[in-house]
C-alpha positions in Angstrom: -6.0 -60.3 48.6 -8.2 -58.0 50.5 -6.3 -54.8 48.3 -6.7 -56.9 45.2 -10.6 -56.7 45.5 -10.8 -53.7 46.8 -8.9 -52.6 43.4 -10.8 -55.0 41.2 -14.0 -53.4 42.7 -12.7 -49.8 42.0 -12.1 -50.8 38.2 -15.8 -52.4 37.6 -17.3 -49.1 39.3 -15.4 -46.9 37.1 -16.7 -49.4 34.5 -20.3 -49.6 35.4 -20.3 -45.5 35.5 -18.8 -45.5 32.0 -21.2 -48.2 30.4 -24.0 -45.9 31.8 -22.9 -42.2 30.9 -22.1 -44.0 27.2 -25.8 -43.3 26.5 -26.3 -40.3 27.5 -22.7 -39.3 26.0 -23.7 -40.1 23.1 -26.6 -38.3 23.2 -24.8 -35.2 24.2 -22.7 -35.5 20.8 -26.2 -35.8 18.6 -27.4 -32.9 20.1 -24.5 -31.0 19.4 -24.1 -32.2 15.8 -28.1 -31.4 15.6 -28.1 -28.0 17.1 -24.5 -26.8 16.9 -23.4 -26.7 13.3 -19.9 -26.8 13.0 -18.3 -22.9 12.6 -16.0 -22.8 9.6 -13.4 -20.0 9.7 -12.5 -19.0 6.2 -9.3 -17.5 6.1 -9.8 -13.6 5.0 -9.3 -12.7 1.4 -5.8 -12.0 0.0 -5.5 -8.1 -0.3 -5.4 -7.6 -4.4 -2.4 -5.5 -5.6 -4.6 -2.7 -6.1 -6.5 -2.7 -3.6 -2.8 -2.6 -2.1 -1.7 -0.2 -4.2 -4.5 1.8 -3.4 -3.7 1.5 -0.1 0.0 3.2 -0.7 -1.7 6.3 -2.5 -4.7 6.5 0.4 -1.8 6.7 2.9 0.0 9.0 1.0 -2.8 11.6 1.1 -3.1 11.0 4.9 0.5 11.4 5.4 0.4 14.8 3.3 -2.7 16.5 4.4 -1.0 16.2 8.1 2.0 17.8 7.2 4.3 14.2 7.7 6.8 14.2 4.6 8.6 11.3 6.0 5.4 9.3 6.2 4.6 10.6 2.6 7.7 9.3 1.1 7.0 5.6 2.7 5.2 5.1 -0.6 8.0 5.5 -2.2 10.9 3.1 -2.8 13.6 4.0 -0.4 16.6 3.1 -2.3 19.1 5.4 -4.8 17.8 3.8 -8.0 14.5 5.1 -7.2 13.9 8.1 -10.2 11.2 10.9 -10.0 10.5 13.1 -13.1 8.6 16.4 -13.2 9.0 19.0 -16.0 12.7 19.1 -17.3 14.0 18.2 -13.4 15.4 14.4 -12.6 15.7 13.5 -9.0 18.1 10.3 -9.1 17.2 8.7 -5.3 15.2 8.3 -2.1 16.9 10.6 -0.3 17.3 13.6 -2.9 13.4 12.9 -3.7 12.6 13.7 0.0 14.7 16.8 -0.1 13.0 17.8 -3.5 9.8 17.6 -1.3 10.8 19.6 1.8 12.7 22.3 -0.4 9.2 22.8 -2.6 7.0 22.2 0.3 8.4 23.0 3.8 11.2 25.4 3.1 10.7 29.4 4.2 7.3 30.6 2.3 6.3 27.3 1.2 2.8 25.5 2.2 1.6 21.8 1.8 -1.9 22.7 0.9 -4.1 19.6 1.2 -3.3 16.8 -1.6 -6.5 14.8 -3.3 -5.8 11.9 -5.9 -8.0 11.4 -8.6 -9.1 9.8 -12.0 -6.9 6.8 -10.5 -6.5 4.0 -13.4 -4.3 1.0 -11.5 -2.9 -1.5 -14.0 -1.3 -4.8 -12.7 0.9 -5.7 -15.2 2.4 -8.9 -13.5 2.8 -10.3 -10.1 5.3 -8.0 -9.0 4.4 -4.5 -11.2 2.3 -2.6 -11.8 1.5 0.8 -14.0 -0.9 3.7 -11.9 -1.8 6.7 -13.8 -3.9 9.5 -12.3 -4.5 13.5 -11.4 -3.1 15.2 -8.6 -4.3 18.5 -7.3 -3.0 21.0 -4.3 -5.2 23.5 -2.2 -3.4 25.8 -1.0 -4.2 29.8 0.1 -2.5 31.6 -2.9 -3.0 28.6 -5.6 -4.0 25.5 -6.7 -1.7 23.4 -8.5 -2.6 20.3 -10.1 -1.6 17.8 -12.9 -0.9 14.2 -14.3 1.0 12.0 -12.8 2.6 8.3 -13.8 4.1 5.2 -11.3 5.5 2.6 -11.8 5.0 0.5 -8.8 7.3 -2.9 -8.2 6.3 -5.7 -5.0 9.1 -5.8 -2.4 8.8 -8.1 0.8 8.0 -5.2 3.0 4.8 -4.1 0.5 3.9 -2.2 -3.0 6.3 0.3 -3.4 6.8 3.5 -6.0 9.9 2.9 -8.3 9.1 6.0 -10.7 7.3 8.8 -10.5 6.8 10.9 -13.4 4.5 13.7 -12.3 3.5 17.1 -14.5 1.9 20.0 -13.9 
């Protein structure tokens, strides 16, 4: 009997000390509510395809004014349907694109130069496509070549990617 008050005693403490902190609990929450707004975390805004698309070109130029090839050609759709035009010459492919590039670029005698983009016009022509047109231009120490080019740009899972490039000088 003696345990049974002691326990009863124990449970109207614990009650007497919640009836009493209620008030000032639920002060506390006005407060809060008063003088604490709530925070509201909007989710960042979706990246638009061309600001993404932009974003492939930008990198491009980083990648080429560093010398990285490699990292230049991650722009580009790495698959053998990809196509790349310039003057009468059709490269058929991601892998005889990239040696295009080294063999014009990188080979004996050959410089990169530093690469700029320009006059960029970025079309979205659906979810999944788009149309870029724009000017290229080279610096280099004996030249400075420049021209047009055209891309046709298609969404994959792993980003925007160049499907054709059609570039003149």
């Amino acid at each position: 009997m003696i345990e049974h008050r002691r326990l009863s005693a124990a449970v109207l403490l614990a009650l007497g000390a919640l009836l009493l902190a209620a008030p000032a609990v639920h002060a506390a929450r006005r407060w809060v509510r008063r003088w604490c707004p709530p925070v509201v975390v909007e989710p960042a805004p979706a990246e638009s395809p061309e600001q993404a698309i932009r974003g492939v070109l930008d990198a491009q130029v980083a990648a080429w004014n560093r010398g990285d090839i490699e990292a230049f050609m991650a722009g580009y759709w790495q698959s053998p349907e990809l196509s790349f035009f310039s003057g009468s010459e059709r490269t058929q492919g991601w892998e005889a694109t990239l040696e295009r590039y080294r063999k014009r670029y990188q080979s004996e005698g050959q410089e990169m130069g530093r690469l700029t983009f320009s006059e960029l016009r970025v079309d979205v022509l659906g979810p999944d496509s788009a149309f870029v047109r724009g000017r290229w231009q080279l610096v280099r120490s004996k030249d400075r070549p420049g021209g047009l080019f055209t891309l046709l740009f298609r969404r994959f899972p792993e980003g925007w990617r160049i499907v054709h490039d059609h570039t003149s000088s």
